[in-house]
N, C-alpha and C positions, 0 to 999 in steps of 0.2 A: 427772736422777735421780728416781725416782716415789716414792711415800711406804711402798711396802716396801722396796726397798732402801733408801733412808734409815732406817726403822728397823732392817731389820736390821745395819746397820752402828754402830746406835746402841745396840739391846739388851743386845750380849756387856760393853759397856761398863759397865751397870748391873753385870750378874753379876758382872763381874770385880770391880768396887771394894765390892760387899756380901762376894764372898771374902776381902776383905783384913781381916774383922772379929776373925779369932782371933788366937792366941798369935804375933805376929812371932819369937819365935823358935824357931819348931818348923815346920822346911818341909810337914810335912801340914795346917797351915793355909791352905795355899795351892792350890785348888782351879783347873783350868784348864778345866773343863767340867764340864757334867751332863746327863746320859741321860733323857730326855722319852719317855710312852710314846703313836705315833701311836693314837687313840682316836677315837669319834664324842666332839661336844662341840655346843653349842650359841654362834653365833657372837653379838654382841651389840656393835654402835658407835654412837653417837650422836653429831650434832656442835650445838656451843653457838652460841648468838650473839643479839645484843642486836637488836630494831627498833621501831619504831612505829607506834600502828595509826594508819589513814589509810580513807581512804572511798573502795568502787569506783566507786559514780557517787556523781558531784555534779552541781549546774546552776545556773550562774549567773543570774539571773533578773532582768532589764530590762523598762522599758518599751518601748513601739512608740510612747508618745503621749507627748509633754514637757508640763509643766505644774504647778502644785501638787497634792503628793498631800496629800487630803484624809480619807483612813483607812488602817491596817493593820492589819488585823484579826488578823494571825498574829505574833506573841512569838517570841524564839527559844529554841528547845528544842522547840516545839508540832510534834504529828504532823499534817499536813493530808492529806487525799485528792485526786486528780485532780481538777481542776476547780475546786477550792475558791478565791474570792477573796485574794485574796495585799493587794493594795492597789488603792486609787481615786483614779483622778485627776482634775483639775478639768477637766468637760464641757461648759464654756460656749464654747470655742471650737469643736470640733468638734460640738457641737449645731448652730452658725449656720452653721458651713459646710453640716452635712445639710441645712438648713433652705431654703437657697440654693439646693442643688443639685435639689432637689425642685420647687421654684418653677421652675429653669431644664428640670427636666424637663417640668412639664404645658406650658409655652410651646410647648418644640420637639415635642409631641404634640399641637397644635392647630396649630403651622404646617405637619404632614407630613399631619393631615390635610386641610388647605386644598391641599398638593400634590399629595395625592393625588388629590383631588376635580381639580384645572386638569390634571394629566396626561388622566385620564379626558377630560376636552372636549376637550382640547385633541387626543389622537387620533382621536376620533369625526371634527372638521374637519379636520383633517392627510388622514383617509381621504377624506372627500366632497372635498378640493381646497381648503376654504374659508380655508385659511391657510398663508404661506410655509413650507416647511422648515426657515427660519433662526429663525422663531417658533417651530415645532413644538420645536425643540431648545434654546431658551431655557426652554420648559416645563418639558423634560425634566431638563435641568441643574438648574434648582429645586426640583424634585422631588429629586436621587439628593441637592442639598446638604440637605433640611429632614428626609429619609433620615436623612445622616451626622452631624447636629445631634441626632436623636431619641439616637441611639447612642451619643454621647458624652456627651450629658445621662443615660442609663441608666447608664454605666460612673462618673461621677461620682458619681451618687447611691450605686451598690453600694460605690466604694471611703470615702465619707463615711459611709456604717455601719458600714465593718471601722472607720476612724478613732476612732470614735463608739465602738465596744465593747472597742478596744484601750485605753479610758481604765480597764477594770478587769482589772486585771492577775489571771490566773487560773493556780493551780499545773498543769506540765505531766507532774507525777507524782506519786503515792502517798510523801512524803518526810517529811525533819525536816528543819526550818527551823535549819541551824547560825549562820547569820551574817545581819547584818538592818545595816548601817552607816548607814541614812538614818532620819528620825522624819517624823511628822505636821507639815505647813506647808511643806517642802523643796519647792523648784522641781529640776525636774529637767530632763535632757534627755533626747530621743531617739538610739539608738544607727544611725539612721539616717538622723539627721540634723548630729550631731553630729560635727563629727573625732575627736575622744578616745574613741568607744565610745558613747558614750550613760554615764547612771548604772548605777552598780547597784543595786540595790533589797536585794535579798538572796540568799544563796548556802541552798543544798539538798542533802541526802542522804540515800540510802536508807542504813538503820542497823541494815538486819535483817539484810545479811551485811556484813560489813568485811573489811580485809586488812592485814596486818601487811607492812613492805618492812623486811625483816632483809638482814644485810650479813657474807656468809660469806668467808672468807681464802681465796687462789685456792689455795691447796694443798687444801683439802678442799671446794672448788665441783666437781670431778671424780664427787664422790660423789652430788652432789644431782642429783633428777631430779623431772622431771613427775611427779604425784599421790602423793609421799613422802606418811607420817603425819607430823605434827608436835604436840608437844605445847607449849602457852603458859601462862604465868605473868604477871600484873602484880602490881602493887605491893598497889593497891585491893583486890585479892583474891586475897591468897595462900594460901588453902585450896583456890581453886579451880583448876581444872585446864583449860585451853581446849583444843579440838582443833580444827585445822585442814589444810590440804591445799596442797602446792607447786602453783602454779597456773604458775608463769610464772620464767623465770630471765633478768635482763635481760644481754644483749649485751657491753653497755660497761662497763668497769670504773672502777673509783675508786682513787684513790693518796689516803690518809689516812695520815699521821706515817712514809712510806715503810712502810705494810706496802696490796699493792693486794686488792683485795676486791671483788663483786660482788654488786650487787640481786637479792634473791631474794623473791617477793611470793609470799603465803599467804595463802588465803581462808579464810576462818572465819564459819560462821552464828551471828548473834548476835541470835538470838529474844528473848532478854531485855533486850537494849540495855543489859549490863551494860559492854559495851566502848566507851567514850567516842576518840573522835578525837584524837589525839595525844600517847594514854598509850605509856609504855614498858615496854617487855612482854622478856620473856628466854623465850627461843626452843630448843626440842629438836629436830632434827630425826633421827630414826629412819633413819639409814642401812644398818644389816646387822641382820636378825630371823633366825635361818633355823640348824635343825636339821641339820647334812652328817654324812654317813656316818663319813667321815674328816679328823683333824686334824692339824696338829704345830706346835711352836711357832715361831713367824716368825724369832725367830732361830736357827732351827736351818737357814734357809734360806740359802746361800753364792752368791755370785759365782762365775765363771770367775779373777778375780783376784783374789778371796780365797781360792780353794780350799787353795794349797798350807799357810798359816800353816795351818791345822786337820789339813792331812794329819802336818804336822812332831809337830804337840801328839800325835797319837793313833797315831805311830809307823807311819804310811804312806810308803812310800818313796817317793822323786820320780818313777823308772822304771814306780811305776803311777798315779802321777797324769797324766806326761806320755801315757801310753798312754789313759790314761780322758779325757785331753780330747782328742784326736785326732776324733773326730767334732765336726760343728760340729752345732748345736743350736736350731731357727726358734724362734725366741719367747724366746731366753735373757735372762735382766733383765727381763720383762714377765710371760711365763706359764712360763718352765720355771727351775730351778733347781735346786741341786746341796747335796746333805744327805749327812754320813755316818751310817747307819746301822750296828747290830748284825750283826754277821754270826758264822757259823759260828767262826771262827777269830782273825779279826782285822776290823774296824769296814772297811767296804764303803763305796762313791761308788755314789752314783745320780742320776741325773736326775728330776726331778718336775715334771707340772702345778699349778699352785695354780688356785684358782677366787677367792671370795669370803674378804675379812680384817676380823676387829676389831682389827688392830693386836699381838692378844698372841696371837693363833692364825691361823691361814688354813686354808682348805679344801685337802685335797689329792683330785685327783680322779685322777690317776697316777702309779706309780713306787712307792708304800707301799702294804703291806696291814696291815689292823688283826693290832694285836701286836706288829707291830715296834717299834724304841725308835732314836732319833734322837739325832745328839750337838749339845749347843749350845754353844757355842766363840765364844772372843773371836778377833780377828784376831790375826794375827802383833806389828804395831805396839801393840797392849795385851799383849799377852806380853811385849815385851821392853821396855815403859814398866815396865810390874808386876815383872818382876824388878830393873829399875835401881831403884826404889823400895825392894824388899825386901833390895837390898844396902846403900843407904842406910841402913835402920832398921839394920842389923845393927850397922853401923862406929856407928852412937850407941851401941849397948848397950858 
């Protein structure tokens, strides 16, 4: 069942028990409908809900080099820029290893040129004859290994200066520094070297836009949709008014104290970094704005099997109800439904499209023209609760 016909099943209810407010003993206090005129109206629904704000990016931020860090420049809360020194670690290990590696490179660049120099002879006599083939090819072998010696002493030394500048940990974006759990003199590790990850150093985010994960009841998740308005509140600043934008509606749902509900994440730019991370914020989301031609009131809108109880109230006979539903109707319960209106002579059955609902009106887009006037009627089963009621009061007076 969808949440018009729930309400209007729930509506006639209101009316009927606010009828019951006059003189119990005077039967024209007892009112069993009233005549609504279809009209343009402006529709208007908003749905509530609590969430918290949360960061779109973060970034965990590790070393590459284990060792004591020996400064952190950035606090948390502090805005840094790309690039910026984050922390320093202690470079005496990876200083001697570059140190090594540099050494082992001029070596294997003085024995590749010494190879290179014996290959050179050593073909000039290979060509004139003056030396076996199984010499010429020991030459040559010494050469391609003083070659592949030079090349690995090069790749050492490049990868013992990435080592070597991985000791200053540098920001890899434009952020704010939220979380920092290590101090100055902490040994740490490498997260690749490490099983467990590596340390952490400290956690990052951008704070110029953030997003609230509000948690809507699936009966009105129907309603929300990509780039809604929403409008936010927290606590910190209740004069102000935040606006943001349905960015995303998560999948999966949640069961909390058995009522289920679903993630619904709202971006919001927050230039002034007035909205801090894990405040709770109360949430408007703007579902129906919208000006229609034409209206009537949602419980003036009936079922197939509620029809008859309204036709009994307003003295329609059964031989033209059963004739008036004789047609079957695509969309009945969803987009079309059954109103009696005014007529000529005696109160008429129609069929109607509805469009767009705030719940106390819906759009009508066919079946009504403006002027007509619509009846709103409880069902049969509140008719005949409301009179077994009103025969009660009686037998007390």
């Amino acid at each position: 069942m969808n949440n018009i016909t729930k309400y209007i099943l729930f509506l006639p209810l209101v009316l009927f028990l606010v009828s019951c407010g006059g003189d119990s003993s005077s039967d024209d206090s007892f009112t069993y409908y009233q005549k609504k005129p279809v009209e343009p109206s402006k529709l208007d629904l908003t749905i509530e809900a609590s969430g918290e704000v949360e960061a779109i990016y973060s970034v965990e931020i590790k070393s590459k080099a284990s060792g004591e860090i020996l400064d952190l420049p950035a606090e948390v809360g502090d805005f840094v820029e790309k690039g910026s020194i984050l922390a320093r670690i202690d470079q005496r290990t990876p200083k001697n290893i570059l140190d090594q590696a540099e050494a082992d490179l001029r070596l294997a660049e003085v024995r590749l040129t010494n190879a290179s120099a014996q290959l050179e002879r050593g073909t000039a006599l290979h060509n004139e004859g003056s030396i076996a083939d199984k010499n010429f090819e020991e030459i040559q072998e010494s050469f391609a290994s003083a070659k592949s010696q030079h090349v690995r002493s090069m790749v050492n030394v490049e990868n013992a200066k990435i080592s070597l500048d991985d000791t200053l940990v540098k920001s890899p974006l434009s952020a704010t520094i939220i979380s920092r759990p290590v101090e100055v003199g902490q040994v740490i590790s490498s997260p690749t070297t490490a099983v467990g990850g590596g340390t952490l150093l400290m956690q990052m985010a951008d704070l110029s836009k953030v997003r609230i994960r509000a948690f809507i009841d699936e009966i009105d998740i129907g309603k929300v949709s990509v780039g809604q308005n929403v409008s936010i509140r927290v606590s910190a600043f209740r004069e102000e008014v935040f606006s943001g934008t349905v960015s995303k509606i998560e999948p999966l749902a949640r069961v909390e104290q058995g009522v289920t509900i679903f993630p619904v994440l709202i971006d919001i730019d927050n230039k002034d970094n007035l909205l801090l991370l894990g405040m709770n914020t109360d949430v408007v989301i703007q579902v129906v704005d919208k000006d229609v031609a034409l209206s009537a009131p949602t419980g003036a809108l009936r079922t197939r099997k509620d029809v008859y109880s309204g036709a009994e109230i307003l003295g329609i006979s059964k031989e033209k109800v059963d004739k008036f539903l004789e047609k079957k109707v695509i969309g009945e319960n969803f987009t079309k439904f059954i109103v009696f209106k005014s007529g000529s002579i005696e109160p008429e059955m129609a069929w109607v499209e509805i469009g767009i609902s705030d719940l106390s009106r819906v759009e009508i887009k066919e079946g009504l023209n403006k002027g007509d006037s619509v009846f709103v009627l409880p069902s049969k089963g509140l008719v005949d609760r409301q009179e077994r009621f009103r025969q009660r009061v009686k037998s007390w007076g």
